[in-house]
mmJSON file of the N, C-alpha and C atoms, coordinates in Angstrom:
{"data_MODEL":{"atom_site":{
"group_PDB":["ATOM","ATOM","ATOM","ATOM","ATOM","ATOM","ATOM","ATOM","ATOM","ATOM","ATOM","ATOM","ATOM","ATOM","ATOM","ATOM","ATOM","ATOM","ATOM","ATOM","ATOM","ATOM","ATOM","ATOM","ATOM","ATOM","ATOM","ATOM","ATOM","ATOM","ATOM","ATOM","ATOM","ATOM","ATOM","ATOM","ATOM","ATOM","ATOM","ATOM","ATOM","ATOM","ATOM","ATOM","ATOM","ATOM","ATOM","ATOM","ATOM","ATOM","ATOM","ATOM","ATOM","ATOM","ATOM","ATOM","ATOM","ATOM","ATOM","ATOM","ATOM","ATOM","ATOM","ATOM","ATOM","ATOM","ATOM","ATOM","ATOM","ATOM","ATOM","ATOM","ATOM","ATOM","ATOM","ATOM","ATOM","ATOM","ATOM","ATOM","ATOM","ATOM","ATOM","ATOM","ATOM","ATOM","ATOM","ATOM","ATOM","ATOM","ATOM","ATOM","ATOM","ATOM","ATOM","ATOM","ATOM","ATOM","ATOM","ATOM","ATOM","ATOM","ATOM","ATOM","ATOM","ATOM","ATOM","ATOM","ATOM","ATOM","ATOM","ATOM","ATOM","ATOM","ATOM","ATOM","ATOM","ATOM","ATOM","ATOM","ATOM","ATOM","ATOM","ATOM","ATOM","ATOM","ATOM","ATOM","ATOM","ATOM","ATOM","ATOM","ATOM","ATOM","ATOM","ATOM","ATOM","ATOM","ATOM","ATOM","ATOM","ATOM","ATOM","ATOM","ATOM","ATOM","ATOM","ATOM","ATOM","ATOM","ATOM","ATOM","ATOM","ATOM","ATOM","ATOM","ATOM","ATOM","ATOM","ATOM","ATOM","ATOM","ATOM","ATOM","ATOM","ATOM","ATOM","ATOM","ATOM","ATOM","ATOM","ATOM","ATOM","ATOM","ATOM","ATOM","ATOM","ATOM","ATOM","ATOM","ATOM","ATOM","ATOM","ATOM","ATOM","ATOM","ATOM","ATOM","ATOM","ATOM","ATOM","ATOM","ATOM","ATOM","ATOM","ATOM","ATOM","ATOM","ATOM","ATOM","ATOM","ATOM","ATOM","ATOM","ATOM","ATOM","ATOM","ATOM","ATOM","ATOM","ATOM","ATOM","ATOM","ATOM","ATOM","ATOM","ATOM","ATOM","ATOM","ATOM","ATOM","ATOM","ATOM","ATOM","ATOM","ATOM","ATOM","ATOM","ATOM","ATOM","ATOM","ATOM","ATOM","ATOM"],
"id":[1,2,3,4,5,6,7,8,9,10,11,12,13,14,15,16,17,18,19,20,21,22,23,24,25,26,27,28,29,30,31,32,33,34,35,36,37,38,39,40,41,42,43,44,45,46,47,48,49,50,51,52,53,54,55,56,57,58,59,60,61,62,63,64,65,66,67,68,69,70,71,72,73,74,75,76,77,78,79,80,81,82,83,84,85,86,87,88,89,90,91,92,93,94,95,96,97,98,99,100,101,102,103,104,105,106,107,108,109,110,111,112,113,114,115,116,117,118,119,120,121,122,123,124,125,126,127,128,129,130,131,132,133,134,135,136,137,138,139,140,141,142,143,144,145,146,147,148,149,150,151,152,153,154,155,156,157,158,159,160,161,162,163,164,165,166,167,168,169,170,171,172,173,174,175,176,177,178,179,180,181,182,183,184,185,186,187,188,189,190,191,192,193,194,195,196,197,198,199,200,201,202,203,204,205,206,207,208,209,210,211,212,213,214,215,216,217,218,219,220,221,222,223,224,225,226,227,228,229,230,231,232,233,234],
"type_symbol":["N","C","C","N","C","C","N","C","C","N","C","C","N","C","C","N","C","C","N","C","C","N","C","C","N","C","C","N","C","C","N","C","C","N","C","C","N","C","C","N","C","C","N","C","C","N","C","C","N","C","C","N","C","C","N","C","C","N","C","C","N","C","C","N","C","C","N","C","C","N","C","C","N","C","C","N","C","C","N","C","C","N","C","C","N","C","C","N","C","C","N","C","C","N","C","C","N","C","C","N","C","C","N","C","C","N","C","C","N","C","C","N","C","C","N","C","C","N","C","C","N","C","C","N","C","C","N","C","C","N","C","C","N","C","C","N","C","C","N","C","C","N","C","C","N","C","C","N","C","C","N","C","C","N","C","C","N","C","C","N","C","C","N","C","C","N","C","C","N","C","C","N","C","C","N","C","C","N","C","C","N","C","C","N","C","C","N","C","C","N","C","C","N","C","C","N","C","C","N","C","C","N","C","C","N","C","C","N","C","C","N","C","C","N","C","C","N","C","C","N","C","C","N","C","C","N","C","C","N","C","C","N","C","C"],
"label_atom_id":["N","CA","C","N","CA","C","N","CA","C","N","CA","C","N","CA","C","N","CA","C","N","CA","C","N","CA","C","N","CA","C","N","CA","C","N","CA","C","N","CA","C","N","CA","C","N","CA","C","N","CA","C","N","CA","C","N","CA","C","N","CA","C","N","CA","C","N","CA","C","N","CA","C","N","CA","C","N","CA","C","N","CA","C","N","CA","C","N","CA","C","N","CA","C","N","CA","C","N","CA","C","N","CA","C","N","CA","C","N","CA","C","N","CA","C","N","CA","C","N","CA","C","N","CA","C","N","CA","C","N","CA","C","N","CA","C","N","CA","C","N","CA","C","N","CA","C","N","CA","C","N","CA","C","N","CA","C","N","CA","C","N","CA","C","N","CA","C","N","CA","C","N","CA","C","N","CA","C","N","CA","C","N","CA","C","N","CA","C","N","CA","C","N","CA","C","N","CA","C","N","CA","C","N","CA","C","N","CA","C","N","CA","C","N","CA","C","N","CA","C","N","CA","C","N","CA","C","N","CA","C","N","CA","C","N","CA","C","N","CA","C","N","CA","C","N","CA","C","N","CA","C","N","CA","C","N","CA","C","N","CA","C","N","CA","C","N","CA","C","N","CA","C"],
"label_alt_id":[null,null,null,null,null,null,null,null,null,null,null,null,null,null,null,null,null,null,null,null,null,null,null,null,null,null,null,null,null,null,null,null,null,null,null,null,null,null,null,null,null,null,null,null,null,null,null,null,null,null,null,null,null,null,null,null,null,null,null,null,null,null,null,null,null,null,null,null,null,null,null,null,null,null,null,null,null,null,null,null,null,null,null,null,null,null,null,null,null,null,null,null,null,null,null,null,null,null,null,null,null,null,null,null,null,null,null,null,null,null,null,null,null,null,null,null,null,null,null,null,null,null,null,null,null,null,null,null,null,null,null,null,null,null,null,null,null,null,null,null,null,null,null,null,null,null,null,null,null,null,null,null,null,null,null,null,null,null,null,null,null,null,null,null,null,null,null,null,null,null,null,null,null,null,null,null,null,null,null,null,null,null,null,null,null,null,null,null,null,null,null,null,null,null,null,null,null,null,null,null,null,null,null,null,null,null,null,null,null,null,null,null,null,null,null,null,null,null,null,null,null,null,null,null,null,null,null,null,null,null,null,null,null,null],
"label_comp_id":["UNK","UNK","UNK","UNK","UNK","UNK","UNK","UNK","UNK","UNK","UNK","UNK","UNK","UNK","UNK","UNK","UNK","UNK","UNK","UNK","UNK","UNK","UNK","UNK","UNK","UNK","UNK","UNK","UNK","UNK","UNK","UNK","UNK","UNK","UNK","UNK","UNK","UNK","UNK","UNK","UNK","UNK","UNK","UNK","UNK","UNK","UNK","UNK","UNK","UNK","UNK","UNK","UNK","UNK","UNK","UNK","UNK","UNK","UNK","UNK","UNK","UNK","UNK","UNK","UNK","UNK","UNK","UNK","UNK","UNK","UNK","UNK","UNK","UNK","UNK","UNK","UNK","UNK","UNK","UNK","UNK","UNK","UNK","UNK","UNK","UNK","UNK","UNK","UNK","UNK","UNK","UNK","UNK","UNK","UNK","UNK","UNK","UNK","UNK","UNK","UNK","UNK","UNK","UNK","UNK","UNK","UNK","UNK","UNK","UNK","UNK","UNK","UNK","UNK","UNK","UNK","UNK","UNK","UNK","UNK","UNK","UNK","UNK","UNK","UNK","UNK","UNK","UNK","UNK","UNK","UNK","UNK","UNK","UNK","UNK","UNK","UNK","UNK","UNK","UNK","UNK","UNK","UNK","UNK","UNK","UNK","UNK","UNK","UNK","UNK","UNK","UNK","UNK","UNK","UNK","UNK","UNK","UNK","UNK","UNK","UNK","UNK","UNK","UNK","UNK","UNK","UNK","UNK","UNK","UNK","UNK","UNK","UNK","UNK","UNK","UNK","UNK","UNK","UNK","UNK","UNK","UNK","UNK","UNK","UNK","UNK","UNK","UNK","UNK","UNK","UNK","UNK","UNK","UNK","UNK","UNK","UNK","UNK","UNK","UNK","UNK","UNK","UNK","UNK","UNK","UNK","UNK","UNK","UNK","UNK","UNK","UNK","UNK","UNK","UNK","UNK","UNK","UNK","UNK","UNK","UNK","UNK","UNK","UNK","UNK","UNK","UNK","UNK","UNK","UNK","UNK","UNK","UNK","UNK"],
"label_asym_id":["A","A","A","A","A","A","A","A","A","A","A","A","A","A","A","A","A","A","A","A","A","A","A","A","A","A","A","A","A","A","A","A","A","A","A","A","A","A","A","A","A","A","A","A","A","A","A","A","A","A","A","A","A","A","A","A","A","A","A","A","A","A","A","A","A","A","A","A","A","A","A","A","A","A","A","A","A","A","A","A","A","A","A","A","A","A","A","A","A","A","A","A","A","A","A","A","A","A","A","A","A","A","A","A","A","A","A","A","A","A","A","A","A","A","A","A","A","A","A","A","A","A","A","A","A","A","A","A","A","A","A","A","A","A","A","A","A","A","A","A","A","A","A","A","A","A","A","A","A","A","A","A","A","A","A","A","A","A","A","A","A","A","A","A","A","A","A","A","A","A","A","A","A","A","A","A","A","A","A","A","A","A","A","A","A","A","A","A","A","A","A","A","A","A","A","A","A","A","A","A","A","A","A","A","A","A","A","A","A","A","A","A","A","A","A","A","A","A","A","A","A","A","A","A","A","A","A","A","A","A","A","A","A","A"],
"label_entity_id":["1","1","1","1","1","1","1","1","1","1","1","1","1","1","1","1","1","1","1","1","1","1","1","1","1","1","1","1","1","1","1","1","1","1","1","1","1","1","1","1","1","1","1","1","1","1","1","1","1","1","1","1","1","1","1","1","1","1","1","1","1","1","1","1","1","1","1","1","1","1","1","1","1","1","1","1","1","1","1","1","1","1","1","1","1","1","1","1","1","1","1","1","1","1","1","1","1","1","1","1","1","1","1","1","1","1","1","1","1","1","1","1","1","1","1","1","1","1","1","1","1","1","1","1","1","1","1","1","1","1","1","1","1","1","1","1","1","1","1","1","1","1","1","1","1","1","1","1","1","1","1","1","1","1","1","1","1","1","1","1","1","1","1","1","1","1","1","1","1","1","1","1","1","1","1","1","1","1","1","1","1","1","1","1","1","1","1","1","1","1","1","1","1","1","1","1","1","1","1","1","1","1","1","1","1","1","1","1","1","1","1","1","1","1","1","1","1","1","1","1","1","1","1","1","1","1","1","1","1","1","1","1","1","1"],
"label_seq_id":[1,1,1,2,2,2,3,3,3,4,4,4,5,5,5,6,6,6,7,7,7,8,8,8,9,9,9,10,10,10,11,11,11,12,12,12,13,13,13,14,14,14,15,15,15,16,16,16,17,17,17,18,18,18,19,19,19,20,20,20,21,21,21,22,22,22,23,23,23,24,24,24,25,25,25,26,26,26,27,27,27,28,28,28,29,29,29,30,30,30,31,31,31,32,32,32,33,33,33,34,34,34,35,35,35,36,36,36,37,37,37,38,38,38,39,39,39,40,40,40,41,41,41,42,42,42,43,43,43,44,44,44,45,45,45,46,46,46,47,47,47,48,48,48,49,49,49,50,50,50,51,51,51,52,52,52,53,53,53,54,54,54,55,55,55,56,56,56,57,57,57,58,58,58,59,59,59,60,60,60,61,61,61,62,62,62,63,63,63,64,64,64,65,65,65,66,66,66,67,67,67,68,68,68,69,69,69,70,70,70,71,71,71,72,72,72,73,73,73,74,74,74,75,75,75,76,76,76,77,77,77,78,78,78],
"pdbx_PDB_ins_code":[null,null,null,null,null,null,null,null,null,null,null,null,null,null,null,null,null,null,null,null,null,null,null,null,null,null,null,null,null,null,null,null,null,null,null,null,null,null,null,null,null,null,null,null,null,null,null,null,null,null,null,null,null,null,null,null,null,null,null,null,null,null,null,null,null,null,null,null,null,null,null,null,null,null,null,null,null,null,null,null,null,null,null,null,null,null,null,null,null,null,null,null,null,null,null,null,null,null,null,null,null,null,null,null,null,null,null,null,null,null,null,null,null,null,null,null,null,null,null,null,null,null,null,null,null,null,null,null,null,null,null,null,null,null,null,null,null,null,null,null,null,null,null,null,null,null,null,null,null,null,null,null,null,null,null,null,null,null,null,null,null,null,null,null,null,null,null,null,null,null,null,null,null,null,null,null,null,null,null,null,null,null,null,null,null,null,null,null,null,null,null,null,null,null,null,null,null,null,null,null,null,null,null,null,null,null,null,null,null,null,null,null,null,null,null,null,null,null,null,null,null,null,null,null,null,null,null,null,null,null,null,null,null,null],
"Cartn_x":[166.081,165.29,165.33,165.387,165.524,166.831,167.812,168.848,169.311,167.964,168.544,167.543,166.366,165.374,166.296,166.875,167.821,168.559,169.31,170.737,169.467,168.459,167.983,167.473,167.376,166.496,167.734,169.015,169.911,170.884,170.125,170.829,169.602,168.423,167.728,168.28,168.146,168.936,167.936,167.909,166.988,167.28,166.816,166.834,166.829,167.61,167.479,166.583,167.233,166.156,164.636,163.983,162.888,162.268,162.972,162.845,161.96,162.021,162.144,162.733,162.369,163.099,163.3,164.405,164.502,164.377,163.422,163.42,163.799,164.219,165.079,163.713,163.603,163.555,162.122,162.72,161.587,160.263,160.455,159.607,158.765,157.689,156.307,155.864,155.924,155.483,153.974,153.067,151.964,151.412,150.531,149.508,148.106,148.039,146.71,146.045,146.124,144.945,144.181,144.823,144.519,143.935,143.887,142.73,142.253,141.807,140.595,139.635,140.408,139.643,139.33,139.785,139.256,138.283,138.043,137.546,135.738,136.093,134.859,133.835,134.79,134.62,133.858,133.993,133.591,133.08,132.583,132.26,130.784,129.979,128.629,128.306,129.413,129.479,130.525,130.524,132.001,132.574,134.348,134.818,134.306,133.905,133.574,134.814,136.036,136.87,137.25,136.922,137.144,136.329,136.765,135.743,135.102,133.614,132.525,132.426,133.231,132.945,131.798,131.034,129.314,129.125,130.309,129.843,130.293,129.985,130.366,132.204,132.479,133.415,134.289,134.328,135.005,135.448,134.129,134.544,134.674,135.069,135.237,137.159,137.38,139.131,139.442,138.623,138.635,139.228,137.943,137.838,138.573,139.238,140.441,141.889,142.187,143.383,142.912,142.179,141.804,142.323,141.808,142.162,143.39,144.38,145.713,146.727,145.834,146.541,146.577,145.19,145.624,146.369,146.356,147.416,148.901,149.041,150.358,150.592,149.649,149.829,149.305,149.111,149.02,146.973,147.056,145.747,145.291,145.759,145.804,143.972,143.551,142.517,141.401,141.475,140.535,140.123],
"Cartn_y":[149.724,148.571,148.312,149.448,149.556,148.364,148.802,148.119,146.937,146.215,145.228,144.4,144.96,144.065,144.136,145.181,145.057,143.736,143.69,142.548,140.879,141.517,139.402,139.461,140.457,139.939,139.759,140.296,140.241,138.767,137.989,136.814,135.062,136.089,135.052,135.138,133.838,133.681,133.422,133.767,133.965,132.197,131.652,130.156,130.81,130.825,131.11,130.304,128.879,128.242,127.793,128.083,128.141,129.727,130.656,132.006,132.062,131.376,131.083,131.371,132.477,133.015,131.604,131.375,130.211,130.613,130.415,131.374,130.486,131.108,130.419,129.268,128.51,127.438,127.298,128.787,129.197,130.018,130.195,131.275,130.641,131.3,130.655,131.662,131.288,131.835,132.13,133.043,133.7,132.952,132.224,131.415,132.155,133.033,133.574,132.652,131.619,131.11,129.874,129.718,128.787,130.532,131.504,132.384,132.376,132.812,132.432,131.112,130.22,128.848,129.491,129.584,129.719,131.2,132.108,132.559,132.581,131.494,130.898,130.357,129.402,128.489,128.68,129.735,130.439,131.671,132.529,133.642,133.354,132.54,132.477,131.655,130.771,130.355,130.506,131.231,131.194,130.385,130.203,129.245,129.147,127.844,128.119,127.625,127.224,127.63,128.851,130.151,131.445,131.862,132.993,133.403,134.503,134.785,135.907,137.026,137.735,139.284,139.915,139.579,140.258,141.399,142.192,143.251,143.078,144.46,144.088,144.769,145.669,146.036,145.077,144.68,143.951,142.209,141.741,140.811,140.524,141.657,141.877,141.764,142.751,142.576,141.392,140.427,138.944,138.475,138.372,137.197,137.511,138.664,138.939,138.799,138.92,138.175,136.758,136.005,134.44,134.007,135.189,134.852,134.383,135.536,135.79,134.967,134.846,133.443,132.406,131.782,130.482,130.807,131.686,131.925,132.008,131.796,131.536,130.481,129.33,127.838,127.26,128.61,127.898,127.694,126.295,125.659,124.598,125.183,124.585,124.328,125.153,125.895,125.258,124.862,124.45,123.452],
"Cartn_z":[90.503,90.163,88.648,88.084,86.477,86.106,86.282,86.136,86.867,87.53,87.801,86.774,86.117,85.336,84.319,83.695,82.683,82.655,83.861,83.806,83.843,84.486,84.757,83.515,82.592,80.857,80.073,80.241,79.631,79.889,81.139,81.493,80.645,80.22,79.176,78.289,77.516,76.331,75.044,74.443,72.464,72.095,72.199,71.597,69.682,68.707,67.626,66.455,67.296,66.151,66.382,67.705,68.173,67.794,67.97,68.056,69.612,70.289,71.917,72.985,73.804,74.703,75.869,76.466,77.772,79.07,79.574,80.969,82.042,83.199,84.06,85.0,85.677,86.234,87.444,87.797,88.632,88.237,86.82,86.172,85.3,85.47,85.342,84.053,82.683,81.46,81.705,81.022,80.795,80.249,80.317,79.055,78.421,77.87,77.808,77.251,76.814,76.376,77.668,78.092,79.841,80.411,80.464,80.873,80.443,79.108,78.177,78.922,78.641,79.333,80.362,81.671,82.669,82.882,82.563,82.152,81.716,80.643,80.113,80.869,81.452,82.345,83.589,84.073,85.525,84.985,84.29,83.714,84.077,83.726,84.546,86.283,86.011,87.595,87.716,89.177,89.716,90.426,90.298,90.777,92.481,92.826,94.711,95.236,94.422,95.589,95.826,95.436,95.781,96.434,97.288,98.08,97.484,97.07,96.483,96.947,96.529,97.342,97.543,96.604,96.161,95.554,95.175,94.545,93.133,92.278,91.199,91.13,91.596,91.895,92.27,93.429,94.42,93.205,92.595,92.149,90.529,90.181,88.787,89.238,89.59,90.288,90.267,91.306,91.925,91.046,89.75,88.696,87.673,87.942,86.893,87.276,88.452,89.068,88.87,88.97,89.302,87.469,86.457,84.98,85.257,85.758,85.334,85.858,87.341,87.998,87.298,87.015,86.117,84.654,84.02,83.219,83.427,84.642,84.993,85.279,85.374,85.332,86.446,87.577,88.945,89.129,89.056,89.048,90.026,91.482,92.513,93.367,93.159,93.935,92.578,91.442,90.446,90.691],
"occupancy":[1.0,1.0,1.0,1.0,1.0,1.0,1.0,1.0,1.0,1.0,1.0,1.0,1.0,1.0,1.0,1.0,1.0,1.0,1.0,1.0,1.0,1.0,1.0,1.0,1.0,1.0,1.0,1.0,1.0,1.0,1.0,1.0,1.0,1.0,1.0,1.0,1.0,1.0,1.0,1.0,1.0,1.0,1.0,1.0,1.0,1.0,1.0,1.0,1.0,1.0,1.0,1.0,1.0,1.0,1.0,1.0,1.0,1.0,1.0,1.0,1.0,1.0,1.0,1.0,1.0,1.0,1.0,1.0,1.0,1.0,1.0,1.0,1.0,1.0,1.0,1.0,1.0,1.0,1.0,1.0,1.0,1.0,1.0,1.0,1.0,1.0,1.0,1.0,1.0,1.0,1.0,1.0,1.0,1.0,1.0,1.0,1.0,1.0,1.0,1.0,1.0,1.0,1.0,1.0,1.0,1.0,1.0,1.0,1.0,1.0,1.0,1.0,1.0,1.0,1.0,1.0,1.0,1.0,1.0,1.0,1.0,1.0,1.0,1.0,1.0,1.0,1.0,1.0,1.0,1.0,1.0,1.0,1.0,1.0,1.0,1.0,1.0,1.0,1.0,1.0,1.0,1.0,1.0,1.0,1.0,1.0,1.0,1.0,1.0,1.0,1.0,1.0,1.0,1.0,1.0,1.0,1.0,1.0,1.0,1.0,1.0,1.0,1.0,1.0,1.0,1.0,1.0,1.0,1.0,1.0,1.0,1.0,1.0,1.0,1.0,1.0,1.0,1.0,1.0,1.0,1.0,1.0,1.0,1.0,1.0,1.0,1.0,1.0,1.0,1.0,1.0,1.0,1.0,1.0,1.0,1.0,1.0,1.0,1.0,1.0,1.0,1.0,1.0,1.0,1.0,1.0,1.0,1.0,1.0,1.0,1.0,1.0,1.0,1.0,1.0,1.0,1.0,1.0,1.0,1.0,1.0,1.0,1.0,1.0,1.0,1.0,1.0,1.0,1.0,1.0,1.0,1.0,1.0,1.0],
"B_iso_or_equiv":[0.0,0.0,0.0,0.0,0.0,0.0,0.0,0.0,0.0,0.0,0.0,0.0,0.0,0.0,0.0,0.0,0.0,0.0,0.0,0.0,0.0,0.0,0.0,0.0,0.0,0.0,0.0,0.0,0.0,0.0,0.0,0.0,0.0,0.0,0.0,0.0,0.0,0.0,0.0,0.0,0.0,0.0,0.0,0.0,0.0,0.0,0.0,0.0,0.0,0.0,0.0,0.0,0.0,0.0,0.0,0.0,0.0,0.0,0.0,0.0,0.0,0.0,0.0,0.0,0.0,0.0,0.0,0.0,0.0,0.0,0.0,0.0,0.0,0.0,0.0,0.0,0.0,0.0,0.0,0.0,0.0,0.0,0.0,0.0,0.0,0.0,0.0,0.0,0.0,0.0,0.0,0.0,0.0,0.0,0.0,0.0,0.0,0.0,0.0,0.0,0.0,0.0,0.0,0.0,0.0,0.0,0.0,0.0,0.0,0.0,0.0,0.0,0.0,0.0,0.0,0.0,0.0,0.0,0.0,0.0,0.0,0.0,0.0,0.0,0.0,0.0,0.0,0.0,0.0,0.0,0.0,0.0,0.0,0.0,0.0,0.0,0.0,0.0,0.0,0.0,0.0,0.0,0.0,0.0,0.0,0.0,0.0,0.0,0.0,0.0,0.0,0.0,0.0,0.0,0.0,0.0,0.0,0.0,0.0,0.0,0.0,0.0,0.0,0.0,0.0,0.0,0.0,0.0,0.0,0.0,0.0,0.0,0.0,0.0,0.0,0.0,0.0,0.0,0.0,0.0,0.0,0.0,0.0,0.0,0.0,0.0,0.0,0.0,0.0,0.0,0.0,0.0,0.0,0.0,0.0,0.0,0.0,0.0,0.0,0.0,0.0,0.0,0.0,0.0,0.0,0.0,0.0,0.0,0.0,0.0,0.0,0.0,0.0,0.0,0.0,0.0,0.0,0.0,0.0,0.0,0.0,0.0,0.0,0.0,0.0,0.0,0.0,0.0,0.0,0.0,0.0,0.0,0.0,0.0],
"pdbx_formal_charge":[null,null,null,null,null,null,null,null,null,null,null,null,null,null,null,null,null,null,null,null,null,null,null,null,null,null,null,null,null,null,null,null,null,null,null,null,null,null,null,null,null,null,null,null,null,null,null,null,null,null,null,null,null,null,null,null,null,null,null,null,null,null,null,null,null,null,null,null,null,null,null,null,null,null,null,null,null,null,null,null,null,null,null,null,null,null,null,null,null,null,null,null,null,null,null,null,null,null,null,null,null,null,null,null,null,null,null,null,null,null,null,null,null,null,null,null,null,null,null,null,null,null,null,null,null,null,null,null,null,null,null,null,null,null,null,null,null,null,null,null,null,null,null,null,null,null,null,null,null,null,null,null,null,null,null,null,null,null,null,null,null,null,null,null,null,null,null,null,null,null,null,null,null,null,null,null,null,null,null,null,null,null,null,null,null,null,null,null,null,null,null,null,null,null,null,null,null,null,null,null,null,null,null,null,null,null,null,null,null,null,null,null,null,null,null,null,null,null,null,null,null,null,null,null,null,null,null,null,null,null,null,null,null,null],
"auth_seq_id":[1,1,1,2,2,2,3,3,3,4,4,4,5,5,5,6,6,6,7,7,7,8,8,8,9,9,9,10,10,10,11,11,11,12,12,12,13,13,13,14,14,14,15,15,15,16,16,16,17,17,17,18,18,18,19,19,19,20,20,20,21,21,21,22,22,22,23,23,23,24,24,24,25,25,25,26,26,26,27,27,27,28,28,28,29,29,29,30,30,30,31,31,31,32,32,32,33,33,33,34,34,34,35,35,35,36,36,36,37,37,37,38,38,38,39,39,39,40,40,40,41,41,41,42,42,42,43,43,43,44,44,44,45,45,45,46,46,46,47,47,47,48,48,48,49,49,49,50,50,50,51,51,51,52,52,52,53,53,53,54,54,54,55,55,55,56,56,56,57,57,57,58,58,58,59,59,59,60,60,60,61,61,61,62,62,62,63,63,63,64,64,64,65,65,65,66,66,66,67,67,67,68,68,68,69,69,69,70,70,70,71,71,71,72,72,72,73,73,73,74,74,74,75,75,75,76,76,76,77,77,77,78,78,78],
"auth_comp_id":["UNK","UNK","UNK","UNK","UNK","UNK","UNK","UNK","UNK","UNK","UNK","UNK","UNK","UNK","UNK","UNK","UNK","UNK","UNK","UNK","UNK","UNK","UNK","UNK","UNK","UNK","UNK","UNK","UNK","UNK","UNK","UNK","UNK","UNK","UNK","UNK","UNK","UNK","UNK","UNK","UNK","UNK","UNK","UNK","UNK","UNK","UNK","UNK","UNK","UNK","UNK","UNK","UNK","UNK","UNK","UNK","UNK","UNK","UNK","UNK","UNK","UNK","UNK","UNK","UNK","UNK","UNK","UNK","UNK","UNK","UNK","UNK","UNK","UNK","UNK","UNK","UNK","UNK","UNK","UNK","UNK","UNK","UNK","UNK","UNK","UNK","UNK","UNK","UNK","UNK","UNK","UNK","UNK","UNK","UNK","UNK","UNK","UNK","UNK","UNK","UNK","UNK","UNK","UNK","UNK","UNK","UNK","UNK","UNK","UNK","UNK","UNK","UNK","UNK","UNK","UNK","UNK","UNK","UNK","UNK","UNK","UNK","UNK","UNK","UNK","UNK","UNK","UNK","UNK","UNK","UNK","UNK","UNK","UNK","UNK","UNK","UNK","UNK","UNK","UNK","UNK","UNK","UNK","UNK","UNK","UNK","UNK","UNK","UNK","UNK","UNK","UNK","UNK","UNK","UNK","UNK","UNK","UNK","UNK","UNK","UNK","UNK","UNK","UNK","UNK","UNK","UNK","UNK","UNK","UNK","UNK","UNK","UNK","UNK","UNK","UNK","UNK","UNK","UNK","UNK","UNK","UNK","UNK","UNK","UNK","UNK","UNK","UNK","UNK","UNK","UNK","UNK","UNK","UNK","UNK","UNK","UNK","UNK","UNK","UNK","UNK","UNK","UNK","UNK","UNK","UNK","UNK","UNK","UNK","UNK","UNK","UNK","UNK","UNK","UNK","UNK","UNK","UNK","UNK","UNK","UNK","UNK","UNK","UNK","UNK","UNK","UNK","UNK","UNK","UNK","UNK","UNK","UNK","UNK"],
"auth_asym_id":["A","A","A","A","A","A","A","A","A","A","A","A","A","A","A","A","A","A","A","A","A","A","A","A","A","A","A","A","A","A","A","A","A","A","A","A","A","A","A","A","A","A","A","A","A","A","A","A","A","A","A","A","A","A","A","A","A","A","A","A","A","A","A","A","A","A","A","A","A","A","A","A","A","A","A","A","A","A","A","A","A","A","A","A","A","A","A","A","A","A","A","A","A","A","A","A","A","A","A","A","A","A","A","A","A","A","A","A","A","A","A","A","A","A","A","A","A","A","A","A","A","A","A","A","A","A","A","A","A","A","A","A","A","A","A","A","A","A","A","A","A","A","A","A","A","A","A","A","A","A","A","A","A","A","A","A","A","A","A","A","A","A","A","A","A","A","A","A","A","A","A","A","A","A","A","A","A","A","A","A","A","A","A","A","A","A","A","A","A","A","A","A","A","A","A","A","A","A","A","A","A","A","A","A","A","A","A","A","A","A","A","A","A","A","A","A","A","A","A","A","A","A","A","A","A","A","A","A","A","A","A","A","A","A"],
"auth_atom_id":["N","CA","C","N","CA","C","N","CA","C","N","CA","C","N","CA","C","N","CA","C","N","CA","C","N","CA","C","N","CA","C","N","CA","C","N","CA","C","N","CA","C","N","CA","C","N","CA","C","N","CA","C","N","CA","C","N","CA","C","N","CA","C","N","CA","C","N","CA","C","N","CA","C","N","CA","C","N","CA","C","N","CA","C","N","CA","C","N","CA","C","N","CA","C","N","CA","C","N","CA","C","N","CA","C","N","CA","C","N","CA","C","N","CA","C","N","CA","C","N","CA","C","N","CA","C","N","CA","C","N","CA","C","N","CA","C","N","CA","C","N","CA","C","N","CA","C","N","CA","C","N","CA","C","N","CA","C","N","CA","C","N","CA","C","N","CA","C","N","CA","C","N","CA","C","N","CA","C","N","CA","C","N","CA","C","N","CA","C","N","CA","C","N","CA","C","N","CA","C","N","CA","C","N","CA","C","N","CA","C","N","CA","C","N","CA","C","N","CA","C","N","CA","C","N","CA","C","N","CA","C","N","CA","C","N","CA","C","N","CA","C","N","CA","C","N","CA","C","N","CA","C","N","CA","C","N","CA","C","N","CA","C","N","CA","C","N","CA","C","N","CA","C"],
"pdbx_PDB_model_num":[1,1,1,1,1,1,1,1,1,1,1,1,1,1,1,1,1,1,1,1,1,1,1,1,1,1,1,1,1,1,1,1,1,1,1,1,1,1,1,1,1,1,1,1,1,1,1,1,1,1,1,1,1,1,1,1,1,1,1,1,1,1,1,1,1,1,1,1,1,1,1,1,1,1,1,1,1,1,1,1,1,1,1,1,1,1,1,1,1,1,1,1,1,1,1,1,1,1,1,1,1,1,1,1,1,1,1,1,1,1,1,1,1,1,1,1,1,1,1,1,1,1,1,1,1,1,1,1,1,1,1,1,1,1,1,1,1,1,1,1,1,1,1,1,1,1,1,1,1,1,1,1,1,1,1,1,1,1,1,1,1,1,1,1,1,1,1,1,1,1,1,1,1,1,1,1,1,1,1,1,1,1,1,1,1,1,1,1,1,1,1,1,1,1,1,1,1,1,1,1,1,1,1,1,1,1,1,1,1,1,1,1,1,1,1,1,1,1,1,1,1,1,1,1,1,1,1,1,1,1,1,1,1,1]
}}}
């Protein structure tokens, strides 16, 4: 598995004069700051399109995948 993450990072290319990596088409960049927002946002109310686990356990996990999701752009469910 090692060597195949090797060859798909070695098939991005360094944009030089951006200093911008180009990622392929299907790949969905990290936004931490769209978690932050969302985050904020739902940190005293939570989003109700998710479903409430009720614990603190259970929905601390939740609301931290739910960050990371919308940091990946996908803001379907908002």
């Amino acid at each position: 598995m090692l060597a195949d993450l090797r060859e798909e990072f070695k098939k991005l290319s360094l944009d030089t004069s951006s200093g911008e990596t180009k990622f392929p088409a299907v790949s969905s960049p990290y936004n931490g700051v769209r978690s932050v927002e969302y985050a904020k946002t739902h940190l005293a109310s939570p989003n109700p399109a998710f479903y409430d686990i009720g614990d603190w356990i259970g929905n601390c996990a939740n609301f931290t995948s739910q960050c990371l999701w919308y940091g990946f752009g996908d803001d379907n469910r908002v």
